[in-house]
C-alpha positions as a printed NumPy array, in Angstrom:
array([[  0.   ,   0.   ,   0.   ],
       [  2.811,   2.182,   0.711],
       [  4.456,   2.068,  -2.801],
       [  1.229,   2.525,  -4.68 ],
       [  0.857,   6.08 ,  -2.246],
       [  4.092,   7.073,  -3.125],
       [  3.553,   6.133,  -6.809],
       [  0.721,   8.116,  -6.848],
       [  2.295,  10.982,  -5.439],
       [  5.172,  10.955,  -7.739],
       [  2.71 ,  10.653, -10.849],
       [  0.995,  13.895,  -9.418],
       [  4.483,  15.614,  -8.826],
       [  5.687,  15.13 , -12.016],
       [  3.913,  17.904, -13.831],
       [  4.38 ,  20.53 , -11.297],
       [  8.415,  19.878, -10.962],
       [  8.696,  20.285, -14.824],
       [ 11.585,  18.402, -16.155],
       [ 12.977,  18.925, -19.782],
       [ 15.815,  17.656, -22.206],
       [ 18.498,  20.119, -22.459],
       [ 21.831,  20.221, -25.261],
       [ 24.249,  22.201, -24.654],
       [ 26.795,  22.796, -27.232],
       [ 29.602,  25.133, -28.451],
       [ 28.105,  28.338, -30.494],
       [ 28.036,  27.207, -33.861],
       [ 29.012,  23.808, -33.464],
       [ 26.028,  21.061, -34.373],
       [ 27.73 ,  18.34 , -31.319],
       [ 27.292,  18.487, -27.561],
       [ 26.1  ,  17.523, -24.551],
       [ 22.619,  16.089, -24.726],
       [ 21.172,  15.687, -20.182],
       [ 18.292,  16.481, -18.875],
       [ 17.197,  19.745, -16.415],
       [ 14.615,  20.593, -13.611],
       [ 13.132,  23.676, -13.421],
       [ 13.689,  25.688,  -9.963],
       [ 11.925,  28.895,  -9.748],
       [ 10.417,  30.932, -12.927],
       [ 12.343,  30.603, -16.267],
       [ 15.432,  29.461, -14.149],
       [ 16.632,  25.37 , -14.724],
       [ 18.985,  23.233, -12.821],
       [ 21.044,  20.42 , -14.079],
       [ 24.367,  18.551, -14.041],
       [ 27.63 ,  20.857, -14.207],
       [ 28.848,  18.519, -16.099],
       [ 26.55 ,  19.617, -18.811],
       [ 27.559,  22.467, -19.489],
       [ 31.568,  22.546, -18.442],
       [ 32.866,  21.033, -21.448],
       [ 30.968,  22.903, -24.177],
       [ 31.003,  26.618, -21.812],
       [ 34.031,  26.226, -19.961],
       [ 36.743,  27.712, -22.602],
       [ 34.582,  29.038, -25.066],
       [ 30.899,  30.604, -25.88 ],
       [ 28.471,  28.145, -25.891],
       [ 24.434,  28.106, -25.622],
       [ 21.699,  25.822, -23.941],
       [ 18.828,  24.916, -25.687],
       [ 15.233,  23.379, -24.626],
       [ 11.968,  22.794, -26.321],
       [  8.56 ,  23.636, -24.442],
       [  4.942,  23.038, -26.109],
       [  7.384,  22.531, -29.785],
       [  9.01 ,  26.188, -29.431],
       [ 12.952,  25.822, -28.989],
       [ 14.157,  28.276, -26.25 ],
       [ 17.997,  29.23 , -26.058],
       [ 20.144,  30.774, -22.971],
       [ 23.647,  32.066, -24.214],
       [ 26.588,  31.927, -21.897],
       [ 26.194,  35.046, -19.929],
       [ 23.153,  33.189, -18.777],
       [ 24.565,  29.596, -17.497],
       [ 26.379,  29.145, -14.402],
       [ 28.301,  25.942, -12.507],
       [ 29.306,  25.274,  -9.324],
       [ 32.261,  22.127, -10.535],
       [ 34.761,  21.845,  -7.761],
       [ 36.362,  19.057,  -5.672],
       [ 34.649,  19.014,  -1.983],
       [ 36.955,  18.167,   1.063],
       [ 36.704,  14.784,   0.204],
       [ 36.567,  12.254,  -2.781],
       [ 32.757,  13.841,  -4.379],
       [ 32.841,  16.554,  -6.597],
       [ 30.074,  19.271,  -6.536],
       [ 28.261,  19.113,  -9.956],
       [ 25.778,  21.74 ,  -9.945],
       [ 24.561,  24.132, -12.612],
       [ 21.978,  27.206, -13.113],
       [ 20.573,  28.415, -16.34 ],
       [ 18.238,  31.502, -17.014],
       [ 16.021,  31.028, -20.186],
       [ 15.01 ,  34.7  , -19.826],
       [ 14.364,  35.089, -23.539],
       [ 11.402,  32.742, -23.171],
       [  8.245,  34.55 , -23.726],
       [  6.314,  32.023, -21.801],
       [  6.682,  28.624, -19.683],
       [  3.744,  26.413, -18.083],
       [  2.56 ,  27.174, -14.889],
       [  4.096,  25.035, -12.201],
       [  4.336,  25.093,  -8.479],
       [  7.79 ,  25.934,  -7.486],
       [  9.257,  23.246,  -5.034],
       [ 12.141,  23.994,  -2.213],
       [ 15.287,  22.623,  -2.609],
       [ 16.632,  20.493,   0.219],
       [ 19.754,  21.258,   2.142],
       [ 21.644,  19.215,   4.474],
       [ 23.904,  21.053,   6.156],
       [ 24.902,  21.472,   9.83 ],
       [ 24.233,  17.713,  10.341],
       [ 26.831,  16.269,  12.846],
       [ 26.615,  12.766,  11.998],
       [ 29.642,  10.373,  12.386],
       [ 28.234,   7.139,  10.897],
       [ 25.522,   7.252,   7.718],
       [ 22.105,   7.234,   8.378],
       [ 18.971,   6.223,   6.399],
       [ 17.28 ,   9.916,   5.283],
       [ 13.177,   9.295,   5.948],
       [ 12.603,   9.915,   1.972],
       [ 11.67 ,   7.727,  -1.123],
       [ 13.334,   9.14 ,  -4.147],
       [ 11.915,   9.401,  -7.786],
       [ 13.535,  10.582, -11.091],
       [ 11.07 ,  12.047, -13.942],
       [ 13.229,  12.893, -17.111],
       [ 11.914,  13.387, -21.005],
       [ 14.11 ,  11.232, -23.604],
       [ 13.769,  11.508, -27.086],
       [  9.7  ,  12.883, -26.492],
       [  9.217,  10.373, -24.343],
       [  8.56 ,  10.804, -20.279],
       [  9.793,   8.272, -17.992],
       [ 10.35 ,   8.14 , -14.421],
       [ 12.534,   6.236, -11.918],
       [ 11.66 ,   5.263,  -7.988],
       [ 14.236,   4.061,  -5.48 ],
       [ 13.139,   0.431,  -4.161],
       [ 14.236,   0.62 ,  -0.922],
       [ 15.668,   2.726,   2.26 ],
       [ 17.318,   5.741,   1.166],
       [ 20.969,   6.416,   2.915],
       [ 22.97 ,   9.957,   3.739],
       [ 26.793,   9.232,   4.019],
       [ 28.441,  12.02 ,   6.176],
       [ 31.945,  11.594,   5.292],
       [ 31.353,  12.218,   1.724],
       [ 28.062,  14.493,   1.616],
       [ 26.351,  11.676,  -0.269],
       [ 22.537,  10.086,  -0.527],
       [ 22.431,   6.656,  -2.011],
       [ 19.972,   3.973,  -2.556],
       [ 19.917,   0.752,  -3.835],
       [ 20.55 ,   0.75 ,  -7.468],
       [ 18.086,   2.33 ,  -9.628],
       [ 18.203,   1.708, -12.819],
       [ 19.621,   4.593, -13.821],
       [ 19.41 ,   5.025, -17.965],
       [ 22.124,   6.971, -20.039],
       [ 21.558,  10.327, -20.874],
       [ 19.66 ,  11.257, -17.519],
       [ 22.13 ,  13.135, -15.775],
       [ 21.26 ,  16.642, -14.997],
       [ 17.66 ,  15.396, -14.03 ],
       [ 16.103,  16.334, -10.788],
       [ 16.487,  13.96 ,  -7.755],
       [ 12.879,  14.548,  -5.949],
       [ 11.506,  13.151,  -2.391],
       [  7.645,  12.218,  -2.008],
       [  7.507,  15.433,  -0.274],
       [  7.905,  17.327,  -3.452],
       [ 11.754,  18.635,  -2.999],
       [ 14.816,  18.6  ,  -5.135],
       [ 17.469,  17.01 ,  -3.021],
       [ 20.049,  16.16 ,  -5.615],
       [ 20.647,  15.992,  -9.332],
       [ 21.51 ,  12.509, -11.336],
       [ 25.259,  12.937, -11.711],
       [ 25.894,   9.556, -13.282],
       [ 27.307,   8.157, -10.19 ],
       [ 27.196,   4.147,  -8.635],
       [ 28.824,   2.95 ,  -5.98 ],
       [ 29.156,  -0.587,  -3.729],
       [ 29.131,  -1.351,  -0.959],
       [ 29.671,  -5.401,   0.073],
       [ 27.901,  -6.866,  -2.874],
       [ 25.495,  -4.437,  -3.032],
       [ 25.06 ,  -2.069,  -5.827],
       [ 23.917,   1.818,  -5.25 ],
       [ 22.749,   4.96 ,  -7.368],
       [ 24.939,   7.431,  -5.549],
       [ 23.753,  11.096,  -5.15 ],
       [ 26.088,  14.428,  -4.296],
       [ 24.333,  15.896,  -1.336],
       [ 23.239,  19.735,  -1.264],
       [ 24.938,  21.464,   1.324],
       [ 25.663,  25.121,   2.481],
       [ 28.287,  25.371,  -0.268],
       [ 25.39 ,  24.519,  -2.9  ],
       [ 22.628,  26.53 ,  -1.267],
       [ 25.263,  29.89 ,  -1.402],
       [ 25.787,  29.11 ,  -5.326],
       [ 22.307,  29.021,  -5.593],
       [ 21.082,  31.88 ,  -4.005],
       [ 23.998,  33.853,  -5.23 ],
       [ 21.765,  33.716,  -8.382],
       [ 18.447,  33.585,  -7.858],
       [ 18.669,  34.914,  -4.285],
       [ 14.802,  34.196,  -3.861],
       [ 15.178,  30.357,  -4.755],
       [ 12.884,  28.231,  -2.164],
       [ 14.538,  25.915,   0.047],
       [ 14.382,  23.506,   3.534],
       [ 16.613,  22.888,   5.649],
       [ 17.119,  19.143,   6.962],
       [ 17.365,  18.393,  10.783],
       [ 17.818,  15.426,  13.021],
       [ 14.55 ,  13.809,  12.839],
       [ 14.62 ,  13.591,   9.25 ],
       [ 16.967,  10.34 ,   9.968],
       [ 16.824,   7.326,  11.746],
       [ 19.359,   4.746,  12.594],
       [ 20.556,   2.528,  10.134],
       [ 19.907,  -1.199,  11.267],
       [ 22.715,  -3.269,  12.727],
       [ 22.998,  -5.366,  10.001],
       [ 23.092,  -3.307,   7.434],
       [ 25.446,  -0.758,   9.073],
       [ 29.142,  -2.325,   7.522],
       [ 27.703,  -2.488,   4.093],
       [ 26.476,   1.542,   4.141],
       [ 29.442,   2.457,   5.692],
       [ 31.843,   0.749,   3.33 ],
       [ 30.624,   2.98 ,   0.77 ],
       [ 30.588,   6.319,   2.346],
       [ 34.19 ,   5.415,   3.41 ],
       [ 35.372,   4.921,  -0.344]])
């Protein structure tokens, strides 16, 4: 009964969050970086830094997206990253772009963005979330829903979950919770731990939140706190652990 509910609410989520395909390329050039992006808060989109970097990073470049069959650019001057090594092995892999040029976009509902910071745990814990992926590939909509407990890794700022399923040419798409929030973006990331395969998501922290309000300083977000955890179970404990210490 519980996985139908959050089924359900996923299916209703996934207009309101508004996810797109997004290529990125290098102005004038026909190759580039084909991913996926989430829109945040009015004609503003988040995806994968990893996007973007290669095509924007030495040279000009421009983003493009199609809504209702109209193709809407951003130029450079318009699309930001945040694609720097943390303290430990994760990188962050963030990126903002501003489709201001587009005359219109659907109405949606924005959703807050969560951040964990100022969490003081010293072992992972299991976050009190379900996590679901909506993307659009090739005109086609699909989504993706974690399949069991949902874990936060401390030591490297990480939320991972039993493998997914994860298809190519999803990164950059928004990481949601049943409770309607952004916590992460796919990054094309796995990890194990024991024999035990995970999708493996970089964390939003303090670090991300400044970079995002540093551009749209109005952006809605939620801050995570202790009872958002619970312990992981004995058992399972060496396993988690193994991965957030690789």
């Amino acid at each position: 009964m519980k996985r139908y509910f959050v089924l359900l609410l996923f299916c209703v989520l996934t207009p309101v969050v508004f996810g797109v395909e997004i290529f990125v390329s290098k102005t004038g050039e026909s190759s580039g970086s084909l991913c996926q992006a989430v829109r945040v808060k009015g004609a503003w989109f988040m995806t994968a830094a990893h996007c973007v970097v290669p095509s924007c990073k030495n040279s000009s470049c421009k983003a493009e997206i199609q809504v209702s069959g109209e193709i809407i650019e951003a130029q450079k001057q318009n699309i930001y990253w945040l694609n720097k090594a943390r303290e430990n092995k994760t990188y962050y892999d963030v990126a903002l772009i501003n489709f201001e040029s587009a005359k219109k976009l659907p109405i949606y509902t924005e959703t807050p963005i969560l951040i964990l910071k100022n969490i003081d745990f010293s072992v992972p814990k299991i976050l009190n979330r379900r996590l679901g992926i909506t993307y659009s590939l090739h005109g086609e909509v699909g989504q993706i829903l974690s399949r069991g407990p949902v874990f936060y890794g401390p030591k490297n700022k990480i939320i991972f979950s039993e493998e997914m399923g994860l298809e190519h040419g999803i990164s950059g798409a928004g990481v949601m919770t049943e409770k309607g929030e952004i916590i992460s973006v796919v990054s094309a990331v796995a990890g194990q731990g024991g024999k035990v395969k995970f999708s493996v998501f970089s964390a939003f922290d303090e670090e991300v939140e400044k970079f995002l309000r540093s551009h749209i300083p109005s952006i809605k977000t939620k801050i995570a706190n202790e009872k958002d955890f619970e312990n992981v179970p004995e058992g399972d404990i060496a396993i988690v652990a193994s991965l957030d210490n690789n």
